[in-house]
DSSP file (Angstrom, degrees, kcal/mol; ACC not computed):
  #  RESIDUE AA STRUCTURE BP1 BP2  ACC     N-H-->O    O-->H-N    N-H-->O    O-->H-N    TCO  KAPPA ALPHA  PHI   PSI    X-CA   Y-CA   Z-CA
    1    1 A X    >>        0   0    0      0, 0.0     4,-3.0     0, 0.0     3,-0.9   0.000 360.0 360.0 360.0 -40.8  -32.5   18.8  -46.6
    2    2 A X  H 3>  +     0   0    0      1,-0.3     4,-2.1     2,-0.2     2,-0.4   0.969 360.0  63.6 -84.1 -28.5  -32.2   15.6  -44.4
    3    3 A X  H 3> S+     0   0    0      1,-0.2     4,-0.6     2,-0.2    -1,-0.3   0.596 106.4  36.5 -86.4  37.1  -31.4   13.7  -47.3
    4    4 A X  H <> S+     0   0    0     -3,-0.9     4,-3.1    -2,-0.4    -1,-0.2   0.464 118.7  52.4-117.1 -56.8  -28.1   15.5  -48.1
    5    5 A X  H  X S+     0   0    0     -4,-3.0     4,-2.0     2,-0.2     5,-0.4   0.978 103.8  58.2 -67.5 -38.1  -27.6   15.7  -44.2
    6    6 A X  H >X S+     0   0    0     -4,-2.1     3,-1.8    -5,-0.3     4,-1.1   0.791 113.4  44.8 -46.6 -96.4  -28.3   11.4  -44.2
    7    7 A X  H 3< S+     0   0    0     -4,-0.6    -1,-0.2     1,-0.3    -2,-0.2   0.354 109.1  51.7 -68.9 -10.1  -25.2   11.5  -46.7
    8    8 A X  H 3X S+     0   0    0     -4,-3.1     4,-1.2     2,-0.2     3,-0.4   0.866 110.6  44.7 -60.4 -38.6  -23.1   13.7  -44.9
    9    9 A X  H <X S+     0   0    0     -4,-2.0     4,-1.3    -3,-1.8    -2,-0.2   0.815 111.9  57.1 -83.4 -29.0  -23.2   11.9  -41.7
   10   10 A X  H  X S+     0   0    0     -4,-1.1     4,-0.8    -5,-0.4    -1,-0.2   0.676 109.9  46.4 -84.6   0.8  -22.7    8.6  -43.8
   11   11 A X  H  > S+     0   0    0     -3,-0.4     4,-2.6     2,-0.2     5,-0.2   0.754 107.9  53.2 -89.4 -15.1  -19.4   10.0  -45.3
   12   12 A X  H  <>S+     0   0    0     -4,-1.2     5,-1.9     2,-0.3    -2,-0.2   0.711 100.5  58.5 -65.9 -35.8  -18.3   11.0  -42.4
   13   13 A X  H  <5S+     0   0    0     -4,-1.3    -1,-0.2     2,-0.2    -2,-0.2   0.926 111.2  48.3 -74.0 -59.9  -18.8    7.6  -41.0
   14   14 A X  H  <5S+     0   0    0     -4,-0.8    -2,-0.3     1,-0.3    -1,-0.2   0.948 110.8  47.1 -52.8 -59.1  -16.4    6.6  -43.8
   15   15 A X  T  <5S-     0   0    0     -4,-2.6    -1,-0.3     1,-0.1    -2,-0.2   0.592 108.9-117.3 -90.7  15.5  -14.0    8.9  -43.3
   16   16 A X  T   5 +     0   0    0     -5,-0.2     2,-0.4     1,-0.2    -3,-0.2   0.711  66.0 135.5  81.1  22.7  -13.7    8.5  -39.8
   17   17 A X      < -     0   0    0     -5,-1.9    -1,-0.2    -6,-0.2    -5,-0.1  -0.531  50.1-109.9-102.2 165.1  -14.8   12.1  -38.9
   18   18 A X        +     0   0    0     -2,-0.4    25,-0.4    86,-0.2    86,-0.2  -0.577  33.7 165.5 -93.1 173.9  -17.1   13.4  -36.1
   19   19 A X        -     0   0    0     84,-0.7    83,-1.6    23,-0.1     2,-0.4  -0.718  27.0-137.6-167.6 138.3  -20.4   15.0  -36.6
   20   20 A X  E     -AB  41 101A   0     21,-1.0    21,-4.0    81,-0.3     2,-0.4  -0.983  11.3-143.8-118.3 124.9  -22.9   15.6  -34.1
   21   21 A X  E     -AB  40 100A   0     79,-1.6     2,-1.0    -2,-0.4    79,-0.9  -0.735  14.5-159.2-120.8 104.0  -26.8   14.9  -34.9
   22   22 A X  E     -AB  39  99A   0     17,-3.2    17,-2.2    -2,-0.4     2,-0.3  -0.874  14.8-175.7 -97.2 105.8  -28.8   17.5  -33.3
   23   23 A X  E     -AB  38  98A   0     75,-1.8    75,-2.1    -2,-1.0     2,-0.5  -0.942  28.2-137.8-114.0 118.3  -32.7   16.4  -32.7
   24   24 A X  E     + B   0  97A   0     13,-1.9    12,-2.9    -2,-0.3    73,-0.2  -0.611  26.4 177.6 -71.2 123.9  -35.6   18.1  -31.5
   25   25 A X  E     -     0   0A   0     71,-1.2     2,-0.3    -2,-0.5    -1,-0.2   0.753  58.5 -15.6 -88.0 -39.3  -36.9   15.5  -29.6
   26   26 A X  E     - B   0  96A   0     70,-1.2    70,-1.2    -3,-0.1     2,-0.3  -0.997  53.6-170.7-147.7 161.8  -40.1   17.2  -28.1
   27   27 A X  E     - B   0  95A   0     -2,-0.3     2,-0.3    68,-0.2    68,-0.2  -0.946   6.7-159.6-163.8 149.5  -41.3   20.8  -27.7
   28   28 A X  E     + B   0  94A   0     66,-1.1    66,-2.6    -2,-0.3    64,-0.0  -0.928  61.7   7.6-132.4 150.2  -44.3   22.1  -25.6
   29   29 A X  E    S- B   0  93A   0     -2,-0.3    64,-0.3    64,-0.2    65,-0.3  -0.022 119.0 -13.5  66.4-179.4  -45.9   25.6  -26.5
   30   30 A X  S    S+     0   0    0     62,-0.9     2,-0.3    61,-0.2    50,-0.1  -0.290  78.8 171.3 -78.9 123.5  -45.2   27.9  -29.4
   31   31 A X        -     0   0    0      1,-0.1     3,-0.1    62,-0.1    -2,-0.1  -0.988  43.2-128.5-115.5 131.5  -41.4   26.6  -31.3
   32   32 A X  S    S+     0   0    0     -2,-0.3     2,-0.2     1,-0.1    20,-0.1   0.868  96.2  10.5 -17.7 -51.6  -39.6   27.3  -34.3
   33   33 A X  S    S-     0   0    0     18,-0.3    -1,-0.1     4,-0.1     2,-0.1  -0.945  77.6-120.3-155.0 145.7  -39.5   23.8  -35.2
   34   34 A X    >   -     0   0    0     -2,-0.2     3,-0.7     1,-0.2   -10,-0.2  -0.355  54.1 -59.1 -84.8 168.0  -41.1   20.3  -34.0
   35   35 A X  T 3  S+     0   0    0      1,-0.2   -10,-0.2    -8,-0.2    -1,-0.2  -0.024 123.0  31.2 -42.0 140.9  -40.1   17.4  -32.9
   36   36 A X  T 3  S+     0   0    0    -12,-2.9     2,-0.5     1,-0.3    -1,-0.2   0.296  73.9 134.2  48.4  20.0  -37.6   15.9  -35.7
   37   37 A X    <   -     0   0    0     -3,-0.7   -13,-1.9    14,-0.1     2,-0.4  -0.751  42.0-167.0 -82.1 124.8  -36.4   18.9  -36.8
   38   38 A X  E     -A   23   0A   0     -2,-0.5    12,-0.4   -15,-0.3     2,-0.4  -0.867  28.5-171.0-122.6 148.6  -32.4   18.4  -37.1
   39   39 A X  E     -A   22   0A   0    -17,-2.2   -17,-3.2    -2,-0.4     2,-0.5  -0.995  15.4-151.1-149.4 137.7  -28.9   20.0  -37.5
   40   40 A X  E     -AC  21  48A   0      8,-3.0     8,-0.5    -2,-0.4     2,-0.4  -0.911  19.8-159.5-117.1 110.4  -25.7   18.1  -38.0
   41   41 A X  E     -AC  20  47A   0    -21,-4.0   -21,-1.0    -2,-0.5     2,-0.4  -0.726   4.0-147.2-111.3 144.7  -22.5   20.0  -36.6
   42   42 A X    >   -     0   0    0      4,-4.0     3,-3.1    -2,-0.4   -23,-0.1  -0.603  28.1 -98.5-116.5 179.6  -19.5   19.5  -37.5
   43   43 A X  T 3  S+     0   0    0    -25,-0.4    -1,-0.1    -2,-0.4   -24,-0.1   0.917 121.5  55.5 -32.1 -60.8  -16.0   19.6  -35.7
   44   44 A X  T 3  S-     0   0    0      1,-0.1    -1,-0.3    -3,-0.0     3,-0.1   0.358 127.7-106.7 -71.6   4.7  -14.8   23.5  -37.1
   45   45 A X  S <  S+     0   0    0     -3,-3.1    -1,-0.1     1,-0.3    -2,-0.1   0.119  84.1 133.4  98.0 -12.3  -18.5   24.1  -35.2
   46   46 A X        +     0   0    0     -4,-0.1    -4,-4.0    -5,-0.1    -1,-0.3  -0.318  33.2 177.3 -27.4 130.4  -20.1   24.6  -38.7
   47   47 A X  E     -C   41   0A   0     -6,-0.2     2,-0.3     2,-0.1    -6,-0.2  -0.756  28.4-131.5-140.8-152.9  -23.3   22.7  -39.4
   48   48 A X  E    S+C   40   0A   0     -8,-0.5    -8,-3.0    -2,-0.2     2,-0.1  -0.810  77.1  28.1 173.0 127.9  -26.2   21.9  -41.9
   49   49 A X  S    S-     0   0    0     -2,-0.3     2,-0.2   -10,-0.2   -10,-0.2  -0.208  77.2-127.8  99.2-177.9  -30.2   22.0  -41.0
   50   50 A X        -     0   0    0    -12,-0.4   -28,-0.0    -2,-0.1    -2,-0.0  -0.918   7.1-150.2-156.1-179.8  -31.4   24.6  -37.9
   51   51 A X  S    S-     0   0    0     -2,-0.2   -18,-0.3   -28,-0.1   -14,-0.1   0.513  80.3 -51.4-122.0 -32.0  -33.4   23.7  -34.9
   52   52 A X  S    S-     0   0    0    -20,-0.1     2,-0.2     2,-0.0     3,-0.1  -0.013  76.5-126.4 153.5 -72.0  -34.9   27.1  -34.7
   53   53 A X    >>  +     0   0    0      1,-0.4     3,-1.6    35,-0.0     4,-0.8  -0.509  67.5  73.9  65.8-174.2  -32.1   29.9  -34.7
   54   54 A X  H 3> S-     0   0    0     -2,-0.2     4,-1.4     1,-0.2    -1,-0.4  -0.007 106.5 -39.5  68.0 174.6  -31.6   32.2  -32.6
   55   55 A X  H 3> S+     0   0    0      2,-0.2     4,-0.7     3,-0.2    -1,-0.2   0.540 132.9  60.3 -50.6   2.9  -30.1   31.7  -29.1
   56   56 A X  H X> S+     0   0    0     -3,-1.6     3,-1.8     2,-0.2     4,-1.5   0.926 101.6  47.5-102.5 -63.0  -31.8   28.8  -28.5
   57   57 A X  H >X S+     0   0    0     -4,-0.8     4,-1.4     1,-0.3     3,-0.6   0.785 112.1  63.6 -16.8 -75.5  -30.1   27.1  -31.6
   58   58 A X  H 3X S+     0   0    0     -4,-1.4     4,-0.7     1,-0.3    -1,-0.3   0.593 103.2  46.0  -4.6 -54.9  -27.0   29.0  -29.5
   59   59 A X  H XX S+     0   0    0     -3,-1.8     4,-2.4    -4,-0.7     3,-0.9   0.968 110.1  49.4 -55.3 -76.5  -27.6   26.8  -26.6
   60   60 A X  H << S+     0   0    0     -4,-1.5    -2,-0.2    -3,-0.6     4,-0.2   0.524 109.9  49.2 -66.2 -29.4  -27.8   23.7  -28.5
   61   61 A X  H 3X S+     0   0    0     -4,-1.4     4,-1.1    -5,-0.3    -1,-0.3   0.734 107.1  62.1 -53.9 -34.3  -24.3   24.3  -30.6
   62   62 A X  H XX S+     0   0    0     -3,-0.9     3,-1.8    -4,-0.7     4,-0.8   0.994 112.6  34.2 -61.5 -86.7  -22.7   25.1  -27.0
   63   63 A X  H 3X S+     0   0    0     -4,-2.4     4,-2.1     1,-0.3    -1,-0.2   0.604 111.2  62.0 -68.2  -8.8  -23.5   21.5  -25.8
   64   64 A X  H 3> S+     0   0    0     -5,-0.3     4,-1.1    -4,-0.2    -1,-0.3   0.629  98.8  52.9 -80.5 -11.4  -23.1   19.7  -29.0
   65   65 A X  H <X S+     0   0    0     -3,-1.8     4,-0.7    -4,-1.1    -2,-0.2   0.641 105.9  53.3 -80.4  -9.4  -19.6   20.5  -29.3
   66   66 A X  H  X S+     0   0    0     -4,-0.8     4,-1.5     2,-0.2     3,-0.4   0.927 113.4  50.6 -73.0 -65.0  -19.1   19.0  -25.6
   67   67 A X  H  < S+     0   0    0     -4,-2.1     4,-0.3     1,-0.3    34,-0.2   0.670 107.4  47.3 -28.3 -33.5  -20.9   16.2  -27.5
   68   68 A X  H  < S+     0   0    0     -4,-1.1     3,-0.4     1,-0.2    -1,-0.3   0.804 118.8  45.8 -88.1 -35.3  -18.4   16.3  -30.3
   69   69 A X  H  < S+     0   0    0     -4,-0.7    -2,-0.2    -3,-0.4    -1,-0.2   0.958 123.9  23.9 -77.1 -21.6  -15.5   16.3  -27.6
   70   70 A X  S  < S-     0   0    0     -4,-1.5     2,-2.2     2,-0.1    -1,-0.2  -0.183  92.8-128.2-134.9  53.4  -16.3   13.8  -25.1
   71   71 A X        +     0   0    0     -3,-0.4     2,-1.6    -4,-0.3    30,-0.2   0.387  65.5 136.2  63.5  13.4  -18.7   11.2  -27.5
   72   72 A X        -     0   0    0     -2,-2.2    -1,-0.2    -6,-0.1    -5,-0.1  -0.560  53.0-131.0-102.8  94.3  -21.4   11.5  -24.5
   73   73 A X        -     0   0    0     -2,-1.6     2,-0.3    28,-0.1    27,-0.2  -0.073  23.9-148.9 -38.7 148.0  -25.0   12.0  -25.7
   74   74 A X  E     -D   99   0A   0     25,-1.0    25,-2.5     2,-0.1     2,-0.6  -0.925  21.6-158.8-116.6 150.4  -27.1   14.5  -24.2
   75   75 A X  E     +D   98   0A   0     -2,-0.3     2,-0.5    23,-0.2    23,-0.2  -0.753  29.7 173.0-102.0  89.7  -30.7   15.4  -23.4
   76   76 A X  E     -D   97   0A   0     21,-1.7    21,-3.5    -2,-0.6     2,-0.3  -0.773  25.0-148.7-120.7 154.7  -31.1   19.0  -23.0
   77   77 A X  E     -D   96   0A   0     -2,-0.5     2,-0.5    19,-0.3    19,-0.2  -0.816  14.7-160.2-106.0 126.3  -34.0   21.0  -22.6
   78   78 A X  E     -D   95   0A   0     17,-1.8    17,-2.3    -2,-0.3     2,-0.5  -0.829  11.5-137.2-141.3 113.7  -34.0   24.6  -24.1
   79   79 A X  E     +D   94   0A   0     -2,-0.5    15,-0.2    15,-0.2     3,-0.2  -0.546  23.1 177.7 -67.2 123.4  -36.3   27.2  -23.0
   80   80 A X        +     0   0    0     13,-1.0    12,-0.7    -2,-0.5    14,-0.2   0.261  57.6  79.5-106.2 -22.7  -37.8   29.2  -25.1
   81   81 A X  S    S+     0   0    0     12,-0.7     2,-0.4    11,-0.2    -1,-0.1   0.751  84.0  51.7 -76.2 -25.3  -40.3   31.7  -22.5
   82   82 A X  S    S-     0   0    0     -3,-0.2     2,-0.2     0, 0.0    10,-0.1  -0.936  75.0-139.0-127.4 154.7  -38.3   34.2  -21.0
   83   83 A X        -     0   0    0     -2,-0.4     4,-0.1     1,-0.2     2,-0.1  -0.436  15.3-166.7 -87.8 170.9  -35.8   36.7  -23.1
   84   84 A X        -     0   0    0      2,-0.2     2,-1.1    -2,-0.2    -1,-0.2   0.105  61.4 -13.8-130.3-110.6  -33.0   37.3  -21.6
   85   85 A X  S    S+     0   0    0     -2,-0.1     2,-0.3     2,-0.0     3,-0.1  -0.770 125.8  15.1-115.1 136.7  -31.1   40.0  -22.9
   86   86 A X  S    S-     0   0    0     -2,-1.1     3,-0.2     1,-0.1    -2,-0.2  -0.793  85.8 -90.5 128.6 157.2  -32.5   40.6  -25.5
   87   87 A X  S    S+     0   0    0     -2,-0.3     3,-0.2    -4,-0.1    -1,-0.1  -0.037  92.2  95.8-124.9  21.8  -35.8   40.1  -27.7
   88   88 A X  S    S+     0   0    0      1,-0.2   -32,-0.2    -3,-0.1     2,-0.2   0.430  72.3  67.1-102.6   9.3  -34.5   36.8  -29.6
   89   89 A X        +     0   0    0     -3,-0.2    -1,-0.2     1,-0.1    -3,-0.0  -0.555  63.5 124.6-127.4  72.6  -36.2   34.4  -27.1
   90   90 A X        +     0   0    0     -3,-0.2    -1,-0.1    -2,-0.2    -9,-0.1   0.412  41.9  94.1-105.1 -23.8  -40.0   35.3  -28.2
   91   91 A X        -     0   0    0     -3,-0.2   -61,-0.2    -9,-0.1   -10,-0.1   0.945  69.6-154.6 -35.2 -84.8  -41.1   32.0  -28.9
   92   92 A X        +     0   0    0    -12,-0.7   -62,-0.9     1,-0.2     2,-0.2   0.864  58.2  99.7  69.5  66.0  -42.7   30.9  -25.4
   93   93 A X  E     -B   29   0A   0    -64,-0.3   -13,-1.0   -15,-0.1   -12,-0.7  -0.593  64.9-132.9-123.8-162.3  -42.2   27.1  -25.9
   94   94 A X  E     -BD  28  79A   0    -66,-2.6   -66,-1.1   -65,-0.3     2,-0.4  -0.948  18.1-164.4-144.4 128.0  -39.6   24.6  -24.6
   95   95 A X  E     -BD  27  78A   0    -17,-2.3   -17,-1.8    -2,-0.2     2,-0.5  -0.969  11.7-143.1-134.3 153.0  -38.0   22.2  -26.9
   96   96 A X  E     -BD  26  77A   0    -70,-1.2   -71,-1.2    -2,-0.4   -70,-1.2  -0.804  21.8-174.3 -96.2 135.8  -36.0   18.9  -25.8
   97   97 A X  E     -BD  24  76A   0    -21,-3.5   -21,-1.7    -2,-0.5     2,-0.4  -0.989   9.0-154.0-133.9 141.6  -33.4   18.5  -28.0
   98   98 A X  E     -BD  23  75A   0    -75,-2.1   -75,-1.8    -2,-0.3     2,-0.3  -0.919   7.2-157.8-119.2 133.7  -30.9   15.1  -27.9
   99   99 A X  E     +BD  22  74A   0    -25,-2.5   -25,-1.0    -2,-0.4     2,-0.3  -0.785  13.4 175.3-110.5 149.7  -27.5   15.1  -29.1
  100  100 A X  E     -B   21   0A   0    -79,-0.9   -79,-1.6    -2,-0.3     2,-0.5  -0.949  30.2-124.9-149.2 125.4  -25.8   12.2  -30.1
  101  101 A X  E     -B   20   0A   0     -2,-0.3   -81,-0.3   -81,-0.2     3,-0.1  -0.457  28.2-174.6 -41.8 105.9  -22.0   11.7  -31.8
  102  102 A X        +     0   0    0    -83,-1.6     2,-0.3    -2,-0.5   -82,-0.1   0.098  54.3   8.6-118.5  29.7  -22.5    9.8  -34.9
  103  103 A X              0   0    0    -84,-0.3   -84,-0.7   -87,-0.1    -1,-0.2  -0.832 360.0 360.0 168.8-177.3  -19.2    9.1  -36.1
  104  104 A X              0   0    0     -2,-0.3   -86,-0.2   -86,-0.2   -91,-0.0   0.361 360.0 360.0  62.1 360.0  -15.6    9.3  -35.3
């Protein structure tokens, strides 16, 4: 998988398009996915890879497309412990995930 997303983000880079690099950076307590699990979004809010699904993946599209609009990395923290409405936040971790613009 990353190496297919590695060659998206470096054509992208060529052609002068955005893409936004979605990383779990840390995660405490039960996660989908550990630290360096990644998804690469693109402008039309599409991406490649997952972070986890579910809303918390939800979360984490939300503020990477502010990333994709205004080029300003984020750190964001997405809790995982309490449902909301709903039974899709079951996990009971927390994972840090940092978004970062990597081309365009």
């Amino acid at each position: 998988m990353s190496r297919e997303l590695f060659a998206e983000i470096r054509e992208a880079q060529q052609a002068g398009e955005r893409r936004v690099l979605a990383t779990v950076a840390e995660t405490r307590g039960s996660t989908p996915r550990k630290a360096g699990a990644l998804m690469l979004l693109r402008p039309d809010g599409t991406f490649t890879g997952t972070i986890g699904g579910g809303c918390g993946e939800a979360e984490v599209w939300q503020e990477a497309m502010d990333t994709m609009g205004d080029g300003k990395p984020r750190l964001m923290t997405v809790d995982l412990t309490e449902p909301v409405d709903g039974d899709d936040k079951i996990c009971g971790g927390v994972m840090d995930v940092f978004l970062e613009r990597v081309s365009g």
